[in-house]
N, C-alpha and C positions, 0 to 999 in steps of 0.2 A: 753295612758296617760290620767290621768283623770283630769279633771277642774273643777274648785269651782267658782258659780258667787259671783260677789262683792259683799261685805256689805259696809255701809256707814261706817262703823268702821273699815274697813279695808284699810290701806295707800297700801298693794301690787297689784302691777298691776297683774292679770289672765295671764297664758299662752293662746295663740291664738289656736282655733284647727288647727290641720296641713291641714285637708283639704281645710279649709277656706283658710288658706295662699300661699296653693298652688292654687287653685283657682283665688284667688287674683292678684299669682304673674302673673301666663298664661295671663289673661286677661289685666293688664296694660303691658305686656310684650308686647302681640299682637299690643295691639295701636300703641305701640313704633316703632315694624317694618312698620307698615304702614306708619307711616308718616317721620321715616327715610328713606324710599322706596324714596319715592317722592319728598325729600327735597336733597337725597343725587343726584339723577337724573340730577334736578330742577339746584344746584349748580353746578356742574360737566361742563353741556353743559352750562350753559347760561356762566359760568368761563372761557372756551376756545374759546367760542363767544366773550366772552367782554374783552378778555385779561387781567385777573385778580387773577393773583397768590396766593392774599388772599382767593380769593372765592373759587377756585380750592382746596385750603388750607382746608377752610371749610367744603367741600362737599367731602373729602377724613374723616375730624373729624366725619361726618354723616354716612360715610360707616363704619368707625370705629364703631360705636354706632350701627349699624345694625347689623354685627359680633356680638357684647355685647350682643344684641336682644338675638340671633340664641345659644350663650354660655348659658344665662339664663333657658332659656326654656330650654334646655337639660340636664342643673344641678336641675332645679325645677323637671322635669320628675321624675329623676335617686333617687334624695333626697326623693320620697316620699314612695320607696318602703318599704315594713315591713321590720322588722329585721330579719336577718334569723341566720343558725348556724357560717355561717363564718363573719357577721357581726350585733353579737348580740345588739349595740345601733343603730342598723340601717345605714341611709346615708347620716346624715345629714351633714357629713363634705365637702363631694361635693360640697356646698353649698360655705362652704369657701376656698374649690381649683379654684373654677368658679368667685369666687371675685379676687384672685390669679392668675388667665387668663386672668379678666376686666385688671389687674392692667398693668401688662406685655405688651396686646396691646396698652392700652395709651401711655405708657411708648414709645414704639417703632414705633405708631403713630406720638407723639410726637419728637422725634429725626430725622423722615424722614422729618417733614416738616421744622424744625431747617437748619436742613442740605440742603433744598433745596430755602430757603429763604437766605442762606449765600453765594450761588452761586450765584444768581442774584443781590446779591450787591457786590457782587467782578467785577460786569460788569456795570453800573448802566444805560449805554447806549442800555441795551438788554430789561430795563424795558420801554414796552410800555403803553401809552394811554388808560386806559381804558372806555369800555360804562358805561350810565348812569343807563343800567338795569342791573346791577351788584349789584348797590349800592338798587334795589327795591329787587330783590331776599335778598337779605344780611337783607333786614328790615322785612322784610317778614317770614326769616327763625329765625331772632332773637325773635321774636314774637310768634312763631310754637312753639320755643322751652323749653323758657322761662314756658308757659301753660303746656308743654310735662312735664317740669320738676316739678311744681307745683303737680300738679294731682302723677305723679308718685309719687311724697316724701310723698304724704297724703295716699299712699294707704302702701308704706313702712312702714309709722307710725303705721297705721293702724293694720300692720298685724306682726309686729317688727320683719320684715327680713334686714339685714344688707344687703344681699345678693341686695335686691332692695332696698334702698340705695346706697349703690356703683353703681347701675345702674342709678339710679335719679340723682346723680350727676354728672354723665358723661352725659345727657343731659343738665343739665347747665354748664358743661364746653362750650356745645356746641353754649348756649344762650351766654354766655360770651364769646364766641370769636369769633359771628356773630356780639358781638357790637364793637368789634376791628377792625374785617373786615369790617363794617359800618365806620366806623373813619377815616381805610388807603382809603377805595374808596374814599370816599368825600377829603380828601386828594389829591388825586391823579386826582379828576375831576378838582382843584380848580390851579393844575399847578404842584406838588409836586410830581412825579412818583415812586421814592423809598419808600413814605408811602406805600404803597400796599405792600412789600415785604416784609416790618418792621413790618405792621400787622399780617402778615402770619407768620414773627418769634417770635413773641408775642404769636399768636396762638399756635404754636407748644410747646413755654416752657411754657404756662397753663394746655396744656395735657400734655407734659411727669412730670411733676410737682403734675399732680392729679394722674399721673398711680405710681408714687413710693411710695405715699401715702396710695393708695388701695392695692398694692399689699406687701407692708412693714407688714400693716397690719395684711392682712390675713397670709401672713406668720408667722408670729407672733402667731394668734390662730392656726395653724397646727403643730406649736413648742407647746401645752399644755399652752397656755397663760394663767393665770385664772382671774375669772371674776373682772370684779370691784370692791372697796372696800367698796362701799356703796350695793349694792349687796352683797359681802359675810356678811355682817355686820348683813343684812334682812335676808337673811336665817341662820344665827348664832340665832338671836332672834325668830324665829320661831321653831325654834328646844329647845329652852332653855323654852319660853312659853307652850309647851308640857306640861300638867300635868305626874308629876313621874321625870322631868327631872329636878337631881340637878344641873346639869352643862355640859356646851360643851368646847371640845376642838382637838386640833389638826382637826381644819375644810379646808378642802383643796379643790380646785374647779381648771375643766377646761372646754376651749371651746369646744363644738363638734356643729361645725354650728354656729344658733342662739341660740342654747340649754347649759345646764351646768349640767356636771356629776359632783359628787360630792362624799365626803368620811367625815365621821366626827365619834368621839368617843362621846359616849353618859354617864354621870355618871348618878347611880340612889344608891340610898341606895342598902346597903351590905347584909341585912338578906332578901333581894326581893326575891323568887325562879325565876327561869331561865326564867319559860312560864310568869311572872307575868312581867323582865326585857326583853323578845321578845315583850311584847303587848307594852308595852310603847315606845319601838325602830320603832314597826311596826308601832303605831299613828303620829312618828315623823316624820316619813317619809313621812307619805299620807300627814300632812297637808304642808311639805314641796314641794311636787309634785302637791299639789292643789294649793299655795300660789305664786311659783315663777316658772321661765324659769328654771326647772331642770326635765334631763330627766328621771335621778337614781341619789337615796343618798341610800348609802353602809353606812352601821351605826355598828358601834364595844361598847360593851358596860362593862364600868368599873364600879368597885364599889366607890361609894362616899367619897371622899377623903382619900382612899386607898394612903399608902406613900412608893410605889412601883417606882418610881422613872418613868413612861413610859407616862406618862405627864405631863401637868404644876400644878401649885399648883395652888388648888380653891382660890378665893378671900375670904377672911380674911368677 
């Protein structure tokens, strides 16, 4: 795919190279395992040490997030292969089956620990005491992750993968439900023992909460969702700015990934020859594939307010 750098005249953002982005993603991916390694660990033991359901809570949301790790990196792998014959736009929908798998685990993440904070307050005499190092890991990891998620969402930005997004926010789900699990311990240091479990089902409906979101979503671009309206609207005018081109219509666009395939009819005048209405179709295209996130634009070309009836009517 080919890319055009900006001009100061130009409002469209450049497509990213796929390499860079995949590079990208590897590299803040990796960070992420590391430090969900060690926080999911960190949480886990010191949780059944200090009897604290929240944190246990949380350090099962970290392992969560480490699976998300290990799904990323295997859809960025598989997403960057060329296109071949049995998958002429390539692989870039991987991309959003593996956002589609983020969403699914939170999801059910989320419901186990629902479900395991309603059992301990159906007892509330079962809810112990817990240590004060509960409530240091818990400030510690909210802290880890809050940064984790910072940095990931600038490098998301950066490389405009939805795919790390959906990943960068499920670290801050995770920064956000180490400040809830922060809240029930100190709760529960100060005399209050069911805060701890009330945190942990707090936690739980944050995550299954973000995983319907994410995976609503991608579902959504795996059904042919198409782009935004202010998007199609930029490459409608990018196609109509084309010199030769009298008008566009029937412009239609979907997801594949972070990408958008696309199909539009192009008008040009009627007495054009063919090779002279292919050069103007071929221009519309390149500056459409230099200008915005599209992978292919399929371009059909009519003659200028021909009253054939097989589109809309030019403006007056």
């Amino acid at each position: 795919m080919r890319v055009a750098q900006r001009s100061p005249d130009d409002d469209h953002e450049s497509p990213v190279p796929f390499a860079e982005r995949a590079a990208a993603a590897s590299r803040s991916t990796w960070i992420s395992v590391w430090v969900n390694v060690t926080l999911c660990t960190v949480q886990i033991v010191v949780g059944v040490f200090a009897r604290s359901q929240a944190l246990i809570a949380d350090g099962l949301h970290s392992l969560s997030d480490l699976i998300s790790d290990f799904v990323v990196l295997g859809a960025n792998r598989i997403s960057g292969r060329s296109a071949d014959a049995a998958h002429p736009y390539g692989y870039l929908r991987v991309e959003t089956a593996a956002s589609l798998v983020l969403g699914l685990i939170l999801l059910a993440v989320g419901a186990g620990m629902l479900w395991s904070a309603a059992m301990k307050l159906e007892d509330p005499s079962a809810v112990a005491p817990v240590h004060v190092i509960a409530l240091c890991v818990a400030i510690t990891t909210l802290v880890a992750k809050e940064a984790l998620f910072r940095y990931m969402l600038a490098v998301a930005k950066r490389v405009k993968s939805s795919m790390l997004v959906a990943n960068a926010w499920h670290a801050r789900s995770d920064a956000a439900s180490s400040l809830v699990v922060s809240v029930g311990i100190i709760g529960n240091l100060l005399g209050f023992p069911l805060l701890d479990p009330i945190a942990a089902a707090i936690v739980g409906f944050m995550v299954a909460r973000m995983g319907w979101s994410f995976g609503w979503q991608a579902l959504r671009d795996l059904m042919d969702r198409a782009a935004d309206e202010v998007e199609i609207a930029a490459i409608r005018a990018t196609i109509a700015d084309t010199p030769g081109v009298r008008a566009v219509h029937d412009l239609r666009t979907r997801k594949t990934g972070d990408m958008i395939i696309a199909d539009a009819h192009i008008e040009v005048d009627a007495t054009l020859s063919v090779e002279a209405g292919h050069a103007i179709a071929v221009a519309a295209r390149n500056r459409v594939l230099q200008r915005h996130r599209v992978l292919n634009l399929m371009t059909h070309i009519d003659p200028w307010k021909r009253p054939d009836g097989d589109h809309e009517s030019p403006p007056a």
